[in-house]
Structures are given as structure tokens and as C-alpha cells.
C-alpha positions as CSV (number, residue, x, y, z in Angstrom):
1,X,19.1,-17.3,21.2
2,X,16.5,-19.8,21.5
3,X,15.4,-22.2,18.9
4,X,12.9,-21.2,15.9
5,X,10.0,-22.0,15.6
6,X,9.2,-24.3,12.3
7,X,8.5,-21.8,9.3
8,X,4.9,-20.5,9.7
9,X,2.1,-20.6,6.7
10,X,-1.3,-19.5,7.7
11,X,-4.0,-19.6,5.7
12,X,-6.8,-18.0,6.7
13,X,-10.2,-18.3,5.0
14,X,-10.8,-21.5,6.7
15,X,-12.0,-19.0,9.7
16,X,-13.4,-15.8,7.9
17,X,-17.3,-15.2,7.9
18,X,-18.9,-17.8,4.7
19,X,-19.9,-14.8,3.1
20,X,-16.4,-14.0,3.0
21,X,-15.0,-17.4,2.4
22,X,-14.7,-17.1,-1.4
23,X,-13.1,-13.7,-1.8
24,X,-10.5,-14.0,0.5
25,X,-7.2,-16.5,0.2
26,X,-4.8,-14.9,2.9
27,X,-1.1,-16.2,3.7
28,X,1.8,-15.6,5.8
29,X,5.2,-16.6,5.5
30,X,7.7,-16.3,7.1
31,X,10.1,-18.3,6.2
32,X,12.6,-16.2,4.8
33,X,13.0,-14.2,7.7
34,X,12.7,-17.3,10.6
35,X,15.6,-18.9,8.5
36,X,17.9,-15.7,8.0
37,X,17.0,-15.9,12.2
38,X,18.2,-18.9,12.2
39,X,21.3,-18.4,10.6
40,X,22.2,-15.5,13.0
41,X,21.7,-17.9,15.7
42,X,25.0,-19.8,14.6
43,X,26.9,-17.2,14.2
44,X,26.0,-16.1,18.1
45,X,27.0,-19.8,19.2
46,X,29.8,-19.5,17.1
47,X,29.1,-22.2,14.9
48,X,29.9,-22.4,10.9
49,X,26.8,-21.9,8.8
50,X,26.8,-24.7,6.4
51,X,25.8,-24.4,2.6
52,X,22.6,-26.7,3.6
53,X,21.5,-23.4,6.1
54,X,22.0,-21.2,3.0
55,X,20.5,-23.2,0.6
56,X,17.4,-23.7,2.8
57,X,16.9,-19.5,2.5
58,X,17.3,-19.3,-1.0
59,X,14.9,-22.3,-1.6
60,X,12.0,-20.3,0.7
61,X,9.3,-18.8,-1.3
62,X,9.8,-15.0,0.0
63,X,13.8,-15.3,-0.8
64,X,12.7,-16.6,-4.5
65,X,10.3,-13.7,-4.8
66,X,12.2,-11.2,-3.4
67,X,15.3,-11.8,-5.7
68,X,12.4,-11.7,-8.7
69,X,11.0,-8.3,-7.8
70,X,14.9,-6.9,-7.1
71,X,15.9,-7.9,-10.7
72,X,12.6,-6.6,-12.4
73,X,12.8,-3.3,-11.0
74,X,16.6,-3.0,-11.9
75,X,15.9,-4.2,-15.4
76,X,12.7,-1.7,-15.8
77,X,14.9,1.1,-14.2
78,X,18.1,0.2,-16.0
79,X,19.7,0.0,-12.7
80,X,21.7,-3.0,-12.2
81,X,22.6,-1.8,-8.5
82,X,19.0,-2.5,-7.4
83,X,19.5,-6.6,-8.4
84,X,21.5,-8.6,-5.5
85,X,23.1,-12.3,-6.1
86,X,22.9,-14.5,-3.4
87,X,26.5,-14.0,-2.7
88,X,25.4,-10.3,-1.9
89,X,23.0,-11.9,0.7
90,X,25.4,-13.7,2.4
91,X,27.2,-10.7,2.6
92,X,24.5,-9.1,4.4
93,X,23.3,-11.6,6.8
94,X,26.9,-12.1,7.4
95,X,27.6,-8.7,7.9
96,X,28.9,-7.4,11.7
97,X,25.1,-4.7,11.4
98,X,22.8,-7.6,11.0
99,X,24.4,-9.8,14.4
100,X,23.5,-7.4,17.3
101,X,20.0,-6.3,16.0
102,X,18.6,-10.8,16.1
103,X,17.4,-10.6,19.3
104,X,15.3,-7.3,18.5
105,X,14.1,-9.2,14.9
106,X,13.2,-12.3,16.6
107,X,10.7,-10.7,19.5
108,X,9.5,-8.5,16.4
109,X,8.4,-11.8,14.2
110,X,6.7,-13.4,17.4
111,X,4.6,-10.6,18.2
112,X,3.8,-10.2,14.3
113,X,3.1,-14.1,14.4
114,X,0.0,-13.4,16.7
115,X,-1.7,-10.5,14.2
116,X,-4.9,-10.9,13.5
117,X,-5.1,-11.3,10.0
118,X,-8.8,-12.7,10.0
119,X,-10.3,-9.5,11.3
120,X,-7.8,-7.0,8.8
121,X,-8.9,-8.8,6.2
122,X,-13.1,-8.7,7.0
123,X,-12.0,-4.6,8.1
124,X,-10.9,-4.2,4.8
125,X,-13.6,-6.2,2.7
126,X,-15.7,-3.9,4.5
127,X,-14.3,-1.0,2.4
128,X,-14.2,-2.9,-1.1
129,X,-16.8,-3.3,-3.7
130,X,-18.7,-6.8,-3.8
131,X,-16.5,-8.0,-6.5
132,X,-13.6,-7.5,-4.9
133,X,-11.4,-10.2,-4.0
134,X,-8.5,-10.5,-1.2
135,X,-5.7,-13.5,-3.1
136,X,-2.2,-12.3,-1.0
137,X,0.7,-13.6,0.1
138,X,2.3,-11.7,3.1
139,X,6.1,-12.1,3.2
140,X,7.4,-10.6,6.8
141,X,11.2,-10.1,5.3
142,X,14.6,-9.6,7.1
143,X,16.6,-7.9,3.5
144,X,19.0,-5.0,3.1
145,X,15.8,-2.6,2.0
146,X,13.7,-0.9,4.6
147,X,11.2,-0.7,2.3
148,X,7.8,-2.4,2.4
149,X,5.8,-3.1,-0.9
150,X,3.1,-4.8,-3.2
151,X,4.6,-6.1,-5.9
152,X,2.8,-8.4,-9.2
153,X,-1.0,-7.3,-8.4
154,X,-1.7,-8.5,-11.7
155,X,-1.1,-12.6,-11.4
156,X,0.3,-13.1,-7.7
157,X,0.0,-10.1,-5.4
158,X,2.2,-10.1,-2.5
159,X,2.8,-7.6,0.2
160,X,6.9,-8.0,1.4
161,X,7.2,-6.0,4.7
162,X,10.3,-5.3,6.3
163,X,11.3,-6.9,9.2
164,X,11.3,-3.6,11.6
165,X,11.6,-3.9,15.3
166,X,10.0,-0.4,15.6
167,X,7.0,-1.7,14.0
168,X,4.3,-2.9,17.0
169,X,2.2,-5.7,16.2
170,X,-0.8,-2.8,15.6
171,X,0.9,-1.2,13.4
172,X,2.0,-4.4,11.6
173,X,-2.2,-4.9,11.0
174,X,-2.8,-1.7,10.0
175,X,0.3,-1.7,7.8
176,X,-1.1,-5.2,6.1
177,X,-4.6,-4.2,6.0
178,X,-3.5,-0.7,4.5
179,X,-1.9,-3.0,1.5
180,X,-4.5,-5.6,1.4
181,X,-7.0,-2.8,0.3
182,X,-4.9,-1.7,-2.7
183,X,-4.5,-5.8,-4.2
184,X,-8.7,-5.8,-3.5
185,X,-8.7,-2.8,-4.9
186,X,-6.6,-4.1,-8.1
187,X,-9.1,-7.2,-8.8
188,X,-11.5,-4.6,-9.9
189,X,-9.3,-2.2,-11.3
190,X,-10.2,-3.7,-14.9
191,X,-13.8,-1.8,-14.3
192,X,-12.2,1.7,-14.6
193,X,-9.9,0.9,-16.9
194,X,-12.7,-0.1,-19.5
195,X,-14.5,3.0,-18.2
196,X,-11.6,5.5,-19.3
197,X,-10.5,3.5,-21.9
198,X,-12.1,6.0,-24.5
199,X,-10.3,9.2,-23.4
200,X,-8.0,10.8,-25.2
201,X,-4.4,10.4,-24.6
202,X,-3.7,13.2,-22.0
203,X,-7.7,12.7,-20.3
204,X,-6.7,9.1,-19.9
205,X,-3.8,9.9,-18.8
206,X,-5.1,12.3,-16.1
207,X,-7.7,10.1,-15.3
208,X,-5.2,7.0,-14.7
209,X,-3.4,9.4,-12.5
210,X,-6.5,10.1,-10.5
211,X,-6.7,6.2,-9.7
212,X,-3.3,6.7,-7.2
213,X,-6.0,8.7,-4.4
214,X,-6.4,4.3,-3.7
215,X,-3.7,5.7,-1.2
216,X,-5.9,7.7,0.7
217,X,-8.6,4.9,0.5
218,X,-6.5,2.6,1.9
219,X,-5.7,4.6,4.6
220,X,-9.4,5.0,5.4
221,X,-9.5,1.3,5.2
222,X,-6.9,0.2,7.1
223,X,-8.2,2.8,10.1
224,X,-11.7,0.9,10.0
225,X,-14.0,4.2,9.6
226,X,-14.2,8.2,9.1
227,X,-13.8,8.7,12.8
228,X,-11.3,6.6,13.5
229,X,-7.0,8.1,13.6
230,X,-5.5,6.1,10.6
231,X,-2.2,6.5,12.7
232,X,-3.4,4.9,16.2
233,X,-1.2,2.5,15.9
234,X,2.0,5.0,14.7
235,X,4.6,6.5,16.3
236,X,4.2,10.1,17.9
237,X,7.0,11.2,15.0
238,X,4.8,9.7,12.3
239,X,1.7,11.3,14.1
240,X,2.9,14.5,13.7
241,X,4.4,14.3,10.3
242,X,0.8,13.1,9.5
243,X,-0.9,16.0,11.0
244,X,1.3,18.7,9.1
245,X,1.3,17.0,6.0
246,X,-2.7,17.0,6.6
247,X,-2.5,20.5,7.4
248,X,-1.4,21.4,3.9
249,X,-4.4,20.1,2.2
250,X,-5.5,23.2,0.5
251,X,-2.8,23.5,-0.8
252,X,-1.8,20.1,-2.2
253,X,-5.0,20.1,-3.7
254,X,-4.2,23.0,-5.5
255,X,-1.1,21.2,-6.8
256,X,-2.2,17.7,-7.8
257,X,-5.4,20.0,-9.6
258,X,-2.2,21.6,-11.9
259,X,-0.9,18.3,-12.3
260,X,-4.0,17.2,-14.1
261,X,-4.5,20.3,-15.9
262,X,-0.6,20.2,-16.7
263,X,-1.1,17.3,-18.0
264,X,-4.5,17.7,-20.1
265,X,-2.1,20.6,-21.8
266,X,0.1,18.8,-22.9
267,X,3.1,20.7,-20.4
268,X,4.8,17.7,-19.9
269,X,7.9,17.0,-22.1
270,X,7.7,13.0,-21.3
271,X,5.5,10.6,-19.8
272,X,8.7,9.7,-17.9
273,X,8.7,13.7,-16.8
274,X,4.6,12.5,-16.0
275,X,5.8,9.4,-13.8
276,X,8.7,11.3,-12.1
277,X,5.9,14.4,-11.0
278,X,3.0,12.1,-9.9
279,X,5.6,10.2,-8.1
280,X,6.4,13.6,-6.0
281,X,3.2,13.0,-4.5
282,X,3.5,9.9,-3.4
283,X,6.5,11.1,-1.1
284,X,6.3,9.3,2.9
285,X,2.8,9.8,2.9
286,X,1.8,12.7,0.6
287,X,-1.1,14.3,-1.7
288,X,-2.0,10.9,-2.8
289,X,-2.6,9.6,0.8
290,X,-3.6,13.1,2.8
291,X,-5.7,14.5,-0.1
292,X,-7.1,11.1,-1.3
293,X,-8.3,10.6,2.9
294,X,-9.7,13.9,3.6
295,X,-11.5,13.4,0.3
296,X,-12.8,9.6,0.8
297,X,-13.8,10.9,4.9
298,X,-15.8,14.0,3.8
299,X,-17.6,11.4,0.7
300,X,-18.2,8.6,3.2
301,X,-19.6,10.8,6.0
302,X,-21.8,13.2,3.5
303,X,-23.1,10.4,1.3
304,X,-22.7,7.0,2.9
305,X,-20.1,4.8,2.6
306,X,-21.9,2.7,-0.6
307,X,-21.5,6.0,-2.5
308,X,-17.6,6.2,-1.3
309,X,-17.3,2.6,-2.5
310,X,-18.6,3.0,-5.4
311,X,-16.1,5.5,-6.7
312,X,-13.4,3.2,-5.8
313,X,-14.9,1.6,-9.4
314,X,-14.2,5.0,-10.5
315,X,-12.1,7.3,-9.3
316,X,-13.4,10.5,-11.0
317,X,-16.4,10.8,-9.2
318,X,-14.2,10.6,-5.8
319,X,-13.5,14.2,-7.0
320,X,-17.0,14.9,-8.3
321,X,-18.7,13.9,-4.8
322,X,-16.1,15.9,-3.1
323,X,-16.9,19.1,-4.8
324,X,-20.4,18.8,-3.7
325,X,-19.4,18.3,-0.4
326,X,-16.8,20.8,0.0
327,X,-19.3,23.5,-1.7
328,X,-21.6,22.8,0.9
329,X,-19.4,23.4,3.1
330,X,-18.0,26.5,1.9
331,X,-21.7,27.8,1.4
332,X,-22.1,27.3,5.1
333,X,-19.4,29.5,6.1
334,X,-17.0,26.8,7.6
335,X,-13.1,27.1,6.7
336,X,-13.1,27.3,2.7
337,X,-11.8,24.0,1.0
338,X,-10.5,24.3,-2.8
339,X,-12.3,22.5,-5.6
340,X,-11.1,20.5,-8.2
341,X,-10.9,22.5,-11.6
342,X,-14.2,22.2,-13.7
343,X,-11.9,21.7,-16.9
344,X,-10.3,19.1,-15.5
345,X,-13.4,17.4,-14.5
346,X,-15.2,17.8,-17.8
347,X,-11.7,16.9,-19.9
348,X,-11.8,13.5,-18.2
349,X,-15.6,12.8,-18.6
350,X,-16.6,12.7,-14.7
351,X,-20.0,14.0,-15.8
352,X,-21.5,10.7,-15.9
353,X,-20.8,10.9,-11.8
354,X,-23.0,13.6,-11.6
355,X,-26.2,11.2,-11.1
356,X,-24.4,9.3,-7.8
């Protein structure tokens, strides 16, 4: 293997648009993962890994952040298991799995190196309200997880991805811009909460809820317009997976409608039995994302996109603008669409939508 390249920060508002300038403080690092690379590049020569190598990856700032998030989750989940030391990272970068797969996660850093980051992050402040702001770290990680997250919106939002040499450098973009819209999407979020913050206990509850279709805005986002497929970049098994789950809109409609009226009744035994149903439709790529994209397509291209923006500020009248659109559709004889319940509309206050 051929020698790293020194760790990478970028930060990029030096070349965005002036407009753009002060609502967007963008960087990569890569650190973690170019030192774990590193590390695997002894152990192909053979040579020992001193502590100094190890204590160079546990001083980067993804490593630090990383072991943070791990132990927060496992303390809010009571799940010690999730929590690793970093004598448990060794143990996995040391591990026989890791060895054969460097070559494959060094090409994949390189070609993520070269993403365009500048022009994700103008395609995605293009889909944000004015106030919006873009403050992110990106943390391309090589970790035991495959998973890839945002984690602490509230005071440092960071995106970790996992290092995945099945992930093209397109799909990286569209993967970062896809999670970039939901930290812009978070600066504002105090605007809705101070919007539904006079609900009643199951209406706010509801409309909280109704705040996770940011998937399905996201994904409209991150594909750069209505008429754009928000899985270009994807594989053809993530394609297709895409097009069925999108083929069952009707009915996940139906179901995320009971959710809300589930929960306006007070069905629920728990808000932990609340979490653990809502989270069903997060899934790969479920209700949340399909129902919340078919919903913020038919809004942008019947109203404008201003209109589709501004129920990013509220949420409820994503479903409100929807109705009218789908009812004109269904008056004109094309393929009937379901409509969201007028009980649960009215129980949540979206009435004040009805002037957009």
C-alpha cells in the first residue's frame, strides 16, 4: 500500500456564492479513517503498530466523537453493548476481516476526497428556508457499524458516514447532501416547535411526529428537483427496493394516517410503544422517506417550490397542501390517492395552513 496522504480538513465557505458565505461552515475529516489506513498499512508490511500509531487515532476528532455518540446511545438505550473502549478498537482494526478489505477502503476515501461538497451544499440551500443555516462536520469513518448518521444537531451537528467501498463518489454527495438538509433543516426547527407548542399532549405529540416526513424532504433535496431520480446515483438493488417501497404509497399513507389518529386517541400504552411504532416507518427507506417525497414532489410542482419550503417551517401544512393536490387529482379522474384524515388535521390545528 502506498503512503497516506496527510489527514484532510476542508473547509468550504471560502468558495460558496457570498450570498451563501454566512450560512454555510462545511468540513471534512478524515482523519480517523486515513489513520486506521494507516495502521493497516503496517500490518501488510508486517511491521509492529506502535502505541504512538494508536494514540494518533484516538486523539483524531471523528475517533473522539464517535466513542461520544457510542456511549450516549448505550446509556439512553441502557445498552452497554453499543459503547466500545479503545481496546475493543484495536480489536477491530486488528482483526484478520479489516486486513484484506485496505486496499478497497483506501481507493474509496480518494474518490470521496474529490466530492464536491461546495455545489451539495448550494443544492441543498436551495431547498432550505432563508434562515436556514448549513454548521457540519463530515466524518468519512472506517468503525465496526455500517451505519451512517447525524448525530448532536442541537450544538455540533455532524454527519459520520461509513467507510463503504460500494458507495460511488455520487452517491457519497447525494448521501451528504441528503443529511446536510436535515442539520439545515434543524437550525429552524425551533420555528415549529413554538408553533405546536400549544397543543395538547397527544396533538403535539402527533404533530412532532409529522416533523419526521424531513426524510422525504431530504430526499427531494439531495436529488436537486421534482424531476430528478433521488436514486441516480444508487445501486440497481437499491433502485428497485425504492420503486416498490414507492409503489405502496397508498397504502403507507393509510398507515402513518392511523398512526396519528392512534395516537390523538390515546391507543398507545407508552410513548416508548409511540417511539418504537414511528420508528417502523423509518425502516431502510420507509413511509417517512417515500410518503414524505411523493408528498413534497406533488407540493413543489402544484404550488412552487416557496410554498414547499415554507412547510418545511411547518410540517402540517405539508399534509394540508397535499390534500388539495391530491383532490385535484382525484377530481380529474387520474389514479385515486388517499387523503390524510380531516380529524387528524383539525386535532393538530393545520387550519392556519389553509391560507398558503
Amino acid at each position: 500500500m502506498r503512503v497516506r496522504l496527510p489527514v484532510v480538513l476542508l473547509l468550504l465557505t471560502f468558495s460558496l456564492p457570498v450570498a451563501a458565505v454566512d450560512r454555510v461552515q462545511l468540513t471534512l475529516d478524515t482523519s480517523e479513517a486515513d489513520q486506521v489506513l494507516a495502521i493497516l498499512a503496517l500490518r501488510n508490511q508486517g511491521r509492529p503498530v506502535a502505541d504512538s500509531e494508536w494514540q494518533k487515532l484516538f486523539a483524531t476528532a471523528p475517533y473522539q466523537r464517535l466513542k461520544q455518540r457510542e456511549k450516549a446511545i448505550g446509556e439512553r438505550f441502557h445498552d452497554p453493548t453499543v459503547a466500545f473502549t479503545d481496546e475493543d478498537f484495536k480489536r477491530f482494526v486488528l482483526s484478520a476481516d479489516l486486513l484484506p478489505r485496505a486496499a478497497a477502503l483506501s481507493s474509496t476515501l480518494d474518490r470521496w476526497k474529490k466530492a464536491d461538497l461546495r455545489e451539495d451544499a448550494t443544492r441543498v440551500l436551495a431547498y432550505l428556508p432563508a434562515d436556514a443555516t448549513l454548521r457540519a462536520k463530515a466524518y468519512p469513518t472506517i468503525k465496526p457499524g455500517i451505519n451512517s448518521f447525524v448525530w448532536d444537531l442541537s450544538s455540533d451537528p455532524t454527519i459520520f458516514l461509513y467507510l463503504d467501498p460500494e458507495v460511488s463518489r455520487e452517491k457519497f454527495e447525494n448521501n451528504v447532501t441528503h443529511e446536510l438538509h436535515h442539520i439545515g433543516l434543524g437550525s429552524v426547527g425551533p420555528i415549529y416547535d413554538g408553533k405546536i407548542a400549544a397543543l395538547s399532549e397527544p396533538a403535539h405529540t402527533a404533530a412532532d411526529w409529522m416533523g419526521s416526513f424531513g426524510e422525504g424532504f431530504a430526499m427531494l433535496a439531495a436529488a436537486g428537483g421534482p424531476d430528478v431520480d433521488p436514486h441516480a446515483a444508487s445501486s440497481p438493488q437499491e433502485h428497485a427496493r425504492w420503486e416498490q417501497d414507492m409503489g405502496e404509497f397508498n397504502d403507507d399513507l393509510h398507515a402513518v394516517n392511523q398512526f396519528f389518529l392512534d395516537i390523538l386517541n390515546a391507543k398507545f400504552a407508552s410513548s416508548d410503544a409511540i417511539g418504537e411504532k414511528a420508528g417502523s416507518f423509518f425502516g431502510v427507506q420507509g413511509p417517512w422517506y417515500t410518503v414524505g417525497y411523493k408528498m413534497s414532489v406533488m407540493v413543489e410542482k402544484r404550488f412552487g417550490r416557496p410554498a414547499l419550503i415554507g412547510t418545511m417551517l411547518d410540517p402540517r401544512c405539508l399534509l394540508v397542501l397535499y390534500n388539495r393536490a391530491a383532490a385535484e387529482q382525484n377530481a380529474a379522474g387520474k389514479p385515486p390517492l388517499p387523503l390524510w384524515s380531516a380529524d387528524v388535521l383539525s386535532a393538530v390545528h393545520a387550519g392556519s395552513c389553509e391560507s398558503q
